[in-house]
C-alpha positions in Angstrom: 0.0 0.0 0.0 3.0 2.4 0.6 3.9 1.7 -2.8 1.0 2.6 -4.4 0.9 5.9 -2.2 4.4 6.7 -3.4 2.9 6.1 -7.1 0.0 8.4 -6.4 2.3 10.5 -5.5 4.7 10.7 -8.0 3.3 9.3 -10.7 4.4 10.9 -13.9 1.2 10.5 -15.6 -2.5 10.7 -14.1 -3.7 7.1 -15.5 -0.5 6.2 -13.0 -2.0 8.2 -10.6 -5.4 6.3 -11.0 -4.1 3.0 -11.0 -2.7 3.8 -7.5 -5.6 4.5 -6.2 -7.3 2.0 -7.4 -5.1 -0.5 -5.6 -5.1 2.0 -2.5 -9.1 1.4 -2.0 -8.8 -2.1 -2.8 -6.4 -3.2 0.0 -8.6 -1.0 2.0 -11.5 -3.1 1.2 -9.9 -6.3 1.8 -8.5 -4.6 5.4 -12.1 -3.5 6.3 -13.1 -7.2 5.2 -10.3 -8.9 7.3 -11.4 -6.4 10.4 -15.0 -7.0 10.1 -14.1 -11.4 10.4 -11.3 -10.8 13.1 -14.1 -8.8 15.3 -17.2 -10.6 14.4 -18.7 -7.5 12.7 -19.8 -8.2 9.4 -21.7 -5.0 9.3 -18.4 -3.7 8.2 -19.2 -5.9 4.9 -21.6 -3.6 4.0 -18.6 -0.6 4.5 -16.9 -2.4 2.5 -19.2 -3.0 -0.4 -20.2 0.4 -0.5 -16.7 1.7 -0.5 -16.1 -0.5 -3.3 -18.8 0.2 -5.6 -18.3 4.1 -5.0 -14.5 3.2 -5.8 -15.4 1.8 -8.8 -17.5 4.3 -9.9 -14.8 7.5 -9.4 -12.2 5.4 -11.5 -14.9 4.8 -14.6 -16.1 8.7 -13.9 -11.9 9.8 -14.1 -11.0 7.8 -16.9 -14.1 8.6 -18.9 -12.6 12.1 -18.2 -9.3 11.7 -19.0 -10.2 10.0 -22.5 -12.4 13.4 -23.4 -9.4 15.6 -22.3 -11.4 17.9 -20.8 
């Protein structure tokens, strides 16, 4: 995950940039989902869904923008 921050970071191009943040939210996701089984929570699931589909949704939104070049 530091990785990818040091890629969102410095990334020379912006579809770098997204990439790295796309792999940033999806260790998150599996983090929430390791937390929610290690405590017997699974109403953190749900967080974690919901994180993901709205994740999914800002990198199809940025690269749709990116390809217009707007």
């Amino acid at each position: 995950m530091l990785t990818a921050l040091w890629r969102f970071i410095k990334g020379p191009t912006s579809a770098d940039r997204i990439m790295a943040f796309d792999v940033m939210t999806v260790s998150s996701i599996a983090l929430i989902t390791l937390i929610a089984f290690f405590n017997n929570r699974f109403i953190y699931l749900d967080v974690a869904l919901v994180y993901g589909l709205l994740s999914f949704t800002g990198v199809i939104v940025v690269a749709r923008f990116i390809e217009k070049g707007m």
